[in-house]
N, CA and C atoms as an extended XYZ file, in Angstrom:
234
Properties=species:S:1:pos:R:3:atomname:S:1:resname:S:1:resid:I:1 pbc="F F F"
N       -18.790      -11.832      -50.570 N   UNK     1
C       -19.034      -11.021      -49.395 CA  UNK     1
C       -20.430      -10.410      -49.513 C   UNK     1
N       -21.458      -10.668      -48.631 N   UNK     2
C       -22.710      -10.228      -48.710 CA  UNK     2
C       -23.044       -8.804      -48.650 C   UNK     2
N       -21.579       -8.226      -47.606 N   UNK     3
C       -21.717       -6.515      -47.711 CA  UNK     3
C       -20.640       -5.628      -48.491 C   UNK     3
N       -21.062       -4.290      -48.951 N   UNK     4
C       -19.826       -3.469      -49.398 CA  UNK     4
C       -18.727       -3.457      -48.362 C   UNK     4
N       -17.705       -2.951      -48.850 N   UNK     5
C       -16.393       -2.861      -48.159 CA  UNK     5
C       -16.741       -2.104      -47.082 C   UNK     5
N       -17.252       -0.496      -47.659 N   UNK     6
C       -17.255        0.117      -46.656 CA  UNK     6
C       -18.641        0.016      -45.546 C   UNK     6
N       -19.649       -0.614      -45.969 N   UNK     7
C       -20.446       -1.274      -45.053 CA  UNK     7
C       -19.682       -2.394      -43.758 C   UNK     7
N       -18.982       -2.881      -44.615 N   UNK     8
C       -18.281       -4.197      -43.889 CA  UNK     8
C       -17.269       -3.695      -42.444 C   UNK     8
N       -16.788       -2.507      -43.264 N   UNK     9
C       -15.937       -1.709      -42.223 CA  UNK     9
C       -16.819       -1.032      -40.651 C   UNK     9
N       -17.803       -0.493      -41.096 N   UNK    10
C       -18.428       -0.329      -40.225 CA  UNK    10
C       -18.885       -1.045      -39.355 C   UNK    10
N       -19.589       -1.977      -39.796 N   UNK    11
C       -20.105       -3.196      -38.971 CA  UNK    11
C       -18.885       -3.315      -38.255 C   UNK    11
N       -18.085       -3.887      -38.856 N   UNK    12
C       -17.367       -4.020      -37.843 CA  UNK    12
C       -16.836       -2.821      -36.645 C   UNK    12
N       -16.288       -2.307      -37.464 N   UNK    13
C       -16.152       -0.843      -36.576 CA  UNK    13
C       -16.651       -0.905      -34.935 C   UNK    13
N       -18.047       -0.879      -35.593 N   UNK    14
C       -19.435       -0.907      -34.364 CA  UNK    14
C       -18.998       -1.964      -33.508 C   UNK    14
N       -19.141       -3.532      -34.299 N   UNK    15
C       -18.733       -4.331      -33.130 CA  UNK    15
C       -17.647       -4.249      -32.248 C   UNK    15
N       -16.723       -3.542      -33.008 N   UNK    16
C       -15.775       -3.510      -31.979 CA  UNK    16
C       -15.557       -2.652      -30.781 C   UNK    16
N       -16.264       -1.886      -30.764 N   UNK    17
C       -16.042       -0.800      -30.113 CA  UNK    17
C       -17.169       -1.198      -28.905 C   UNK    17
N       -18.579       -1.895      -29.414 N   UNK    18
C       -19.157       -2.729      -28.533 CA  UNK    18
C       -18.805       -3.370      -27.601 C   UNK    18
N       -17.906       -4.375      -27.994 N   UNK    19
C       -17.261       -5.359      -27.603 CA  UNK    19
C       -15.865       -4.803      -26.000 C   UNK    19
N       -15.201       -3.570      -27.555 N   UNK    20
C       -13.978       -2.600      -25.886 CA  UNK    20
C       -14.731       -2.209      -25.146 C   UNK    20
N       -16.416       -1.695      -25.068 N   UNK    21
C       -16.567       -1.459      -24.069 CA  UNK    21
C       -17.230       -2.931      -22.327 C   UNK    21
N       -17.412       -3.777      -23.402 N   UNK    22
C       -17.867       -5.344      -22.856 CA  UNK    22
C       -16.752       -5.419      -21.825 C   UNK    22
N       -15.431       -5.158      -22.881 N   UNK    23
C       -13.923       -5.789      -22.333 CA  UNK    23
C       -13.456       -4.724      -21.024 C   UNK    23
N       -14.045       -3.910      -21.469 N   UNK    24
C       -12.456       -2.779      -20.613 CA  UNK    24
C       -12.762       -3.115      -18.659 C   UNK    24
N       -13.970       -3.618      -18.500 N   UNK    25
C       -13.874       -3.577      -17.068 CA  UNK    25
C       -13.013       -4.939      -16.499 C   UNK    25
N       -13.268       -6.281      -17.301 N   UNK    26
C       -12.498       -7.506      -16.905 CA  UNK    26
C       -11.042       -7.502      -16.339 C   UNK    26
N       -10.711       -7.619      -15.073 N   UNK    27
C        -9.313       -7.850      -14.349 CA  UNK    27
C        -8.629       -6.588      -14.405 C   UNK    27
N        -9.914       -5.452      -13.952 N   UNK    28
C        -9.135       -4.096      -13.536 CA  UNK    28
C        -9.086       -3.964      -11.849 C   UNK    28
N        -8.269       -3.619      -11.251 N   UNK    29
C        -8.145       -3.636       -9.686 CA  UNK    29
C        -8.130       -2.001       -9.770 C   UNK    29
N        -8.793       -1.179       -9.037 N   UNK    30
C        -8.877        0.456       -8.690 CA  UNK    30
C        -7.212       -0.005       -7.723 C   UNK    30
N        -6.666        1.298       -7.185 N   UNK    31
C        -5.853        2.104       -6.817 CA  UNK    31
C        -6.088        1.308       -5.054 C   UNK    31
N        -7.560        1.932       -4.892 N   UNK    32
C        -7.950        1.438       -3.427 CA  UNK    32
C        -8.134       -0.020       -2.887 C   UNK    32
N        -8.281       -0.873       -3.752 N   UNK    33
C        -8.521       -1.830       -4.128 CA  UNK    33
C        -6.898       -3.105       -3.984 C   UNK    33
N        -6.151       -2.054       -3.801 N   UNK    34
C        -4.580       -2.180       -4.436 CA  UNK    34
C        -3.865       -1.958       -3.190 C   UNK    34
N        -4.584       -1.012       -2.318 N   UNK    35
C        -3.931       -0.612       -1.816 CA  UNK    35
C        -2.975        0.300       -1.662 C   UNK    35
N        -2.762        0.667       -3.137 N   UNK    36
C        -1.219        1.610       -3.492 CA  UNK    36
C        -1.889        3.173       -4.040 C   UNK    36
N        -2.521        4.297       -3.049 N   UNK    37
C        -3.159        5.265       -3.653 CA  UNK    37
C        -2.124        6.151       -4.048 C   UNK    37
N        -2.168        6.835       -5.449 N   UNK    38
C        -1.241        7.991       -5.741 CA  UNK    38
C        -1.698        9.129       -5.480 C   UNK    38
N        -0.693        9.781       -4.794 N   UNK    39
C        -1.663       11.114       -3.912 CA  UNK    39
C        -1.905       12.178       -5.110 C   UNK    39
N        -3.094       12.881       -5.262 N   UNK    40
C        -3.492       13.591       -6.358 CA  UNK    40
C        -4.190       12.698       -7.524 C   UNK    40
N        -4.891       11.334       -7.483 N   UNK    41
C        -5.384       10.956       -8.369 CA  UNK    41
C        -6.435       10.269       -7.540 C   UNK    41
N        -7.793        9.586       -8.497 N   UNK    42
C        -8.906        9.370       -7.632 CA  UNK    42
C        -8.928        7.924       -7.105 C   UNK    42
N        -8.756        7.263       -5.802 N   UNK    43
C        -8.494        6.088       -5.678 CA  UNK    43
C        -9.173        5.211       -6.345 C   UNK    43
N       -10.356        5.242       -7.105 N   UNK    44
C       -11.218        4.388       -7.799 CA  UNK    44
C       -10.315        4.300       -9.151 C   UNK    44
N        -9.211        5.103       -9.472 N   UNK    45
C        -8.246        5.018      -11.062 CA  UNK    45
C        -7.950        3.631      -10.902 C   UNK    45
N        -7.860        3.030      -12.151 N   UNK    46
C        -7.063        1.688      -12.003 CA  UNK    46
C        -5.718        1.696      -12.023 C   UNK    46
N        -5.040        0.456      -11.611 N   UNK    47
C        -3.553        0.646      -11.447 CA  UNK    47
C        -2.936        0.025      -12.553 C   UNK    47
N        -3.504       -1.052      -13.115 N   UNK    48
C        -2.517       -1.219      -14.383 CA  UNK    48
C        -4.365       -1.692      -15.329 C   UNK    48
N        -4.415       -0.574      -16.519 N   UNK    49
C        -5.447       -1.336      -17.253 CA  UNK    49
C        -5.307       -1.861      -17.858 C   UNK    49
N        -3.957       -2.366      -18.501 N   UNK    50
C        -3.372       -3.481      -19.990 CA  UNK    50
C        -4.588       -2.937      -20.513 C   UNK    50
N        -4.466       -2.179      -21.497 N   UNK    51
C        -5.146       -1.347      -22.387 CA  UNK    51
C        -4.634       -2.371      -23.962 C   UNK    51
N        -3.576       -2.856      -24.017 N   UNK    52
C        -3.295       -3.316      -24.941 CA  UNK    52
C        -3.578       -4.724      -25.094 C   UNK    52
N        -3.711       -5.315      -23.956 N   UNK    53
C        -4.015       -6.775      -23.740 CA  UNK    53
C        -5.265       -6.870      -24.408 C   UNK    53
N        -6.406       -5.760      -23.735 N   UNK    54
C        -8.136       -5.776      -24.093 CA  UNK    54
C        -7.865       -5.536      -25.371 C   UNK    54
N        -7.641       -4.421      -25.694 N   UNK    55
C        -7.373       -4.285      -27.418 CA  UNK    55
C        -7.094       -5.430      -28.068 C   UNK    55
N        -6.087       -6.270      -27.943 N   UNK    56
C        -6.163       -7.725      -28.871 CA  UNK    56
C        -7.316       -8.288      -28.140 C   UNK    56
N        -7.762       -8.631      -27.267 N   UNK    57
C        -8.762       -9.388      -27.076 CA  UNK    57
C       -10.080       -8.992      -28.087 C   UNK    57
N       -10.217       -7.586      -27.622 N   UNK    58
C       -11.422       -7.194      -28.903 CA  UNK    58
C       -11.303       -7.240      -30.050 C   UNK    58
N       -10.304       -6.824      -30.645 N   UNK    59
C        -9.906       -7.361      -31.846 CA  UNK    59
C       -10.464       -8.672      -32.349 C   UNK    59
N       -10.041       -9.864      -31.579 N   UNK    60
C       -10.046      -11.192      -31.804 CA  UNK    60
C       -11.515      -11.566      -31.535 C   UNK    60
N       -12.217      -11.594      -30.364 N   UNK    61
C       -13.471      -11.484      -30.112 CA  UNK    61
C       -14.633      -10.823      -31.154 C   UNK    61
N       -14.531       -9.601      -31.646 N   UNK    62
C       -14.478       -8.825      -32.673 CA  UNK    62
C       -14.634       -9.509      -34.116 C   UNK    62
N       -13.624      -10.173      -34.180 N   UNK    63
C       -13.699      -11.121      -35.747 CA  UNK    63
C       -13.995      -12.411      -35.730 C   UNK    63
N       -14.089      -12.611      -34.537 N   UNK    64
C       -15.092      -13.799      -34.465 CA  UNK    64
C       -16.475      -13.656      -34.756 C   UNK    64
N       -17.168      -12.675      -33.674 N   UNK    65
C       -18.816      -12.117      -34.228 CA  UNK    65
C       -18.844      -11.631      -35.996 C   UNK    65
N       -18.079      -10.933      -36.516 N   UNK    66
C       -18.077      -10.077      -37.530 CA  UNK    66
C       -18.415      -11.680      -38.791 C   UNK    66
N       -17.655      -12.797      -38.440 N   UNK    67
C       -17.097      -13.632      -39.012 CA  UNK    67
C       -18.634      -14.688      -39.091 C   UNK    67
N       -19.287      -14.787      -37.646 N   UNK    68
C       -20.261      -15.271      -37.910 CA  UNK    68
C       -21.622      -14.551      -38.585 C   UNK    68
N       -21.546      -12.707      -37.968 N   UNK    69
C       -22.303      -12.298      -38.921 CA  UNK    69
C       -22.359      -12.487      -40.441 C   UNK    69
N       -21.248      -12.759      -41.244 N   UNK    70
C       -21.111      -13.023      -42.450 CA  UNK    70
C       -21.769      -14.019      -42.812 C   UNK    70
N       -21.515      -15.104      -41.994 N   UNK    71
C       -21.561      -16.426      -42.418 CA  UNK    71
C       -23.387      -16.162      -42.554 C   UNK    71
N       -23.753      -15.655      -41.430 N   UNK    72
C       -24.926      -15.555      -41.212 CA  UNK    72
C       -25.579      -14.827      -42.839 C   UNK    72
N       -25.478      -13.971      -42.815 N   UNK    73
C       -26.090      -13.063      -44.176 CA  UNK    73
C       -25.976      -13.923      -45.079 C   UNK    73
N       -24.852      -15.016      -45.735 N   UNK    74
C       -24.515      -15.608      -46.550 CA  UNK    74
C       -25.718      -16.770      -46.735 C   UNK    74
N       -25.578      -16.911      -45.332 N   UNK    75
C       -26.796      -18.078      -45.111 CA  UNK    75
C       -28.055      -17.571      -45.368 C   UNK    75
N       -28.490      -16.353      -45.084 N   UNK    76
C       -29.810      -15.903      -45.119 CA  UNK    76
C       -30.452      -15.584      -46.780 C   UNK    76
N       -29.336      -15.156      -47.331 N   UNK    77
C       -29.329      -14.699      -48.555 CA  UNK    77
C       -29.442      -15.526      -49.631 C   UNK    77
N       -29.413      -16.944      -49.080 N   UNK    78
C       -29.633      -17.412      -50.132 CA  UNK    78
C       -28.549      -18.729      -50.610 C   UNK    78
């Protein structure tokens, strides 16, 4: 492994959090958008964000980059 653990953690860390923010807008429909407004909330809210769906996606997306960064350093290093 070209980096410390806790280097490694970070990096990744970073990418990922990069990445949830890449993800979180893909196949969100607003409220208004929907048609279905809940009275007392802002019609631009989304109606369903599968918050958990994006989360594995970044995840996975996530260790793919992390996976080629490695490969990459490995390669560079020598």
């Amino acid at each position: 492994m070209p980096f410390s653990t806790p280097l490694a953690i970070v990096i990744f860390l970073t990418i990922w959090f990069t990445v949830l923010f890449a993800v979180l807008p893909f196949g969100v429909r607003s409220q208004h958008e929907a048609g279905d407004i809940v009275a007392g909330t802002d019609p631009g809210a989304p109606v369903a964000p599968r918050l958990l769906v994006k989360a594995g996606w970044t995840t996975l997306v996530s260790a793919v980059v992390f996976a080629a960064l490695v490969a990459f350093a490995r390669y560079a290093s020598g």
